[in-house]
C-alpha positions, 0 to 999 in steps of 0.5 A: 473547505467551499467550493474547492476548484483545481484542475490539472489541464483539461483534467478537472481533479476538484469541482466545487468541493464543500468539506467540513470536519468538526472539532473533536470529532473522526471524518471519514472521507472515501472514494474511488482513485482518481476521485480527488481525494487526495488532490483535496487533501493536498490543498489543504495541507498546502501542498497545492493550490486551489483554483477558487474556493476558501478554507476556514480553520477553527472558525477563520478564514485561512491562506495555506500555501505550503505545508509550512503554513498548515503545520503553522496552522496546526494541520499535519498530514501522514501520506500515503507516498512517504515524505521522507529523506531516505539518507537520513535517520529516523529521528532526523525525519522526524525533527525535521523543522523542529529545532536548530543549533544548539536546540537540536540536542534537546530536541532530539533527546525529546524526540527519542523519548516520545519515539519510546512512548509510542513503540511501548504504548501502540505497538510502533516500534522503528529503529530511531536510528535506521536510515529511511534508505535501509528500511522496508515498505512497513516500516517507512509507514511507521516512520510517518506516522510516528513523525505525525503523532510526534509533532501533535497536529490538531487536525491530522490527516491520515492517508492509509494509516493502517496499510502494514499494521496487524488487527491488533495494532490498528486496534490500539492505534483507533483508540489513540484516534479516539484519544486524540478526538477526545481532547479535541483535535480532528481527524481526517482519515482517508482509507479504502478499507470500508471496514475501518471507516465503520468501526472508528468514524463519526462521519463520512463524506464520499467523492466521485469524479470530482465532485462531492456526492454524500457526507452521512452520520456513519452510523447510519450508512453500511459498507455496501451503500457507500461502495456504491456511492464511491463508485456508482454502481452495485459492487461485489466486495467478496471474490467469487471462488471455489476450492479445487484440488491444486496441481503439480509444484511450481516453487520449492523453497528450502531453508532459505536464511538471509543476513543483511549488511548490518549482520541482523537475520532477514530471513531464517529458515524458511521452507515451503512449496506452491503449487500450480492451480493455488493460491499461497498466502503470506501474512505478516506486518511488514519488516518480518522478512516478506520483503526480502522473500519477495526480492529473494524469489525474483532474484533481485538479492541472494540468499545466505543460505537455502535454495529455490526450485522453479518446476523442479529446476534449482534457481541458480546465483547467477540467475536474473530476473530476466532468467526468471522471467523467461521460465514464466516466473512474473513479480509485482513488486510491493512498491509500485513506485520504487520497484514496479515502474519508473514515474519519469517515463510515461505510461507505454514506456512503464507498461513493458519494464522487463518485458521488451526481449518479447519479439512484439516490440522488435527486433534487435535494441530498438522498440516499435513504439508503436507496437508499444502503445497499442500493448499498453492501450490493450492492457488498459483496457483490459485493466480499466487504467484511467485515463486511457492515455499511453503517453501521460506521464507515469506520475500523473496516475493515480496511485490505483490505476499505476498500481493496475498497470503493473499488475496488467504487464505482470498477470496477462503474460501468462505467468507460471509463477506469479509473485505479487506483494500488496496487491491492493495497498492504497487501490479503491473498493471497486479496483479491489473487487476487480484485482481479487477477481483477476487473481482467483481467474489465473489461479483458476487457469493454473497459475501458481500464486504467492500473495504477501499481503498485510491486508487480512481480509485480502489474505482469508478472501483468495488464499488457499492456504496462509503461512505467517511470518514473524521475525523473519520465520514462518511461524505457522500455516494456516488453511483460510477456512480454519482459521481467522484475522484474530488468530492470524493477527497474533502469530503475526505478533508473534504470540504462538500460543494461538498459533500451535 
């Protein structure tokens, strides 16, 4: 790619990009949100269009206006935000564009074989034929890059591949990329975890606001120096925290078990407690019950069997989430997108969801709109959400910054009880310095906090201490300092020998 130009308005997302990834070989490419990686990534794969600029595949010049084009080109591309058609099954996304008519038979039957393979030899197991609609956060990540690896790209982009995988996992998936770059084709990871990009990339190219600003061997870098280079300037990648004794109980949950429509076990038998002043850890590849916890606790599903105590007060059926809240109990949902806000609205509108009952928007059923945007430019400020702008449409942030405005409506209402899923998924280094920061700040006021989080550095770095789930049960609890992402990463994989 030369001398890639977009803008999106006033808003200059590519500014004479150079990018060039060799045959064979695993390309790193980092930077802050909001740096235009993926607007860089999406004209490749066709998704937009340059301003000016070329594109050059395998030595010749290249017109790539929709991803159709770059599939024919052999380019294809897992995302961070899923494309898939949530009302049909696993193997329909998958087959999507492969076959039709009378092929389709044939092409399913493939398509199942080779969904075996990848369950069998890397650990991706996913129901083939579960609807996209019924599936959780983890497992709609599986589903993209199963359908990636399916189709057998030569150049693939993998945005955030690793999000919902345990140690283990992203192990055996880096040795498929190395495969893969060792029969020739090329891999374009694009990741926040500083750690994946040392261990598995032959090189790695750096944006910031725009622009390009280092492509280096990676052997000849370090985490630190390309944090800096990502977001120019020194950054903390270790939160700075003391233990400290925690205080009263806030959340009790006991022998709390879910069944699901289809009659399978979601959640079975899960007991603990969360106290005020600690942070409580929940570690676990995504589609082991964690999800369905979150949504239990915050009142969006009933349980089968169990019950839950705020402060020492049971939680009722008919307790909703704006019950919840009114007893200091605040949620950050795991997908910012389907749960956390609505893209459709702008950002002032997104920044009060749940919050409106509060007597600073009004009286009575209609918002002082006013009193809105100046809550919202507050809590952008405070939260470092770019660009500062209360009426932009929720939809043209960044993945980063939409995460950043949920995290500020939840975390600076005082919360007693903060529920939080994800907290990081898809956020660049220095937002993550920032949020990890915001999170021991409010355990250090007192809150009680529960993190379900399939990041394991993010698990060890702020939790207190760390229960694992495996199939939909606590398999064991853990204090962070005795323990680490090896013996985490097995429990999470349901191997208990490590875990007794």
């Amino acid at each position: 790619m030369r001398g890639i130009d977009k803008r999106f308005g006033a808003a200059a997302a590519n500014r004479a990009v150079d990018f060039t990834v060799a045959r064979g070989s695993i390309h790193g490419l980092v930077g802050e949100n909001g740096a235009g990686k993926s607007t860089l990534m999406s004209i490749l794969y066709g998704f937009h269009a340059a301003d000016s600029g070329t594109i050059a595949v395998n030595g010749r010049d290249a017109v790539i206006g929709s991803p159709a084009d770059a599939i024919r080109l052999g380019i294809g591309m897992v995302h961070q935000h899923f494309m898939l058609v949530e009302a049909f099954t696993v193997v329909e996304n998958v087959m999507l564009g492969m076959a039709t008519g009378f092929l389709t038979a044939k092409a399913e039957r493939g398509v199942r074989a080779r969904l075996a393979e990848l369950a069998e030899a890397y650990g991706l197991a996913i129901d083939p034929d579960a609807r996209i609609a019924d599936l959780s956060v983890g497992e709609l990540q599986r589903v993209e890059i199963v359908k990636a690896l399916v189709k057998g790209a030569e150049i693939l982009i993998l945005d955030e591949p690793t999000a919902v995988l345990t140690p283990q996992e992203a192990d055996r998936l880096f040795v498929l990329l190395r495969r893969l770059a060792g029969e020739g084709r090329s891999i374009i990871l694009v990741t926040h975890k500083l750690k994946e990009i040392m261990a598995v990339t032959d090189h790695v190219s750096v944006m910031r606001r725009g622009e390009m600003v280092a492509t280096l061997a990676t052997g000849a870098t370090s985490p630190r120096e390309l944090a800096e280079l990502m977001v120019g300037r020194s950054v903390l990648l270790d939160p700075d925290r003391n233990a400290r004794p925690p205080g009263a109980t806030v959340l009790t949950v006991e022998g709390l078990s879910l069944v699901d429509a289809r009659g399978h076990l979601r959640l079975d038998d899960a007991s603990f407690e969360v106290r005020a002043g600690e942070i409580v850890g929940v570690a676990g590849v995504s589609g082991n019950g964690q999800s369905e916890l979150l949504d239990i606790l915050a009142g969006l599903r009933q349980p089968t069997g169990g019950r839950i105590l705020l402060d020492g007060v049971p939680i009722r059926p008919g307790d909703d989430p704006v019950a919840l809240r009114e007893r200091g109990l605040r949620h950050v949902p795991e997908d910012r997108l389907r749960r956390g806000l609505v893209a459709a609205f702008d950002a002032a509108d997104s920044a009060v969801l749940g919050c409106t009952p509060e007597p600073a928007f009004g009286p009575g059923p209609f918002l002082d709109r006013a009193a809105e945007i100046a809550d919202c430019e507050a809590r952008m400020a405070s939260f470092d959400i770019r660009p500062r702008a209360p009426t932009l449409g929720t939809a043209l942030f960044s993945g980063g910054n939409q995460q950043k405005l949920v995290l500020a409506r939840e975390m600076e209402r005082a919360p007693r009880l903060l529920l939080v899923g994800q907290p990081t998924r898809g956020v660049d280094v220095g937002a993550i310095a920032f949020i990890h920061a915001r999170l021991v700040a409010l355990r250090d006021a007192g809150a009680a906090v529960l993190l379900v989080s399939s990041e394991l550095d993010e698990i060890l770095a702020l939790s207190d201490r760390i229960l694992v789930m495996c199939g939909g049960r606590i398999v064991g609890e853990r204090r962070a300092g005795e323990t680490d992402e090896t013996e985490l990463g097995l429990m999470m994989a349901g191997l208990h020998g490590r875990a007794a």
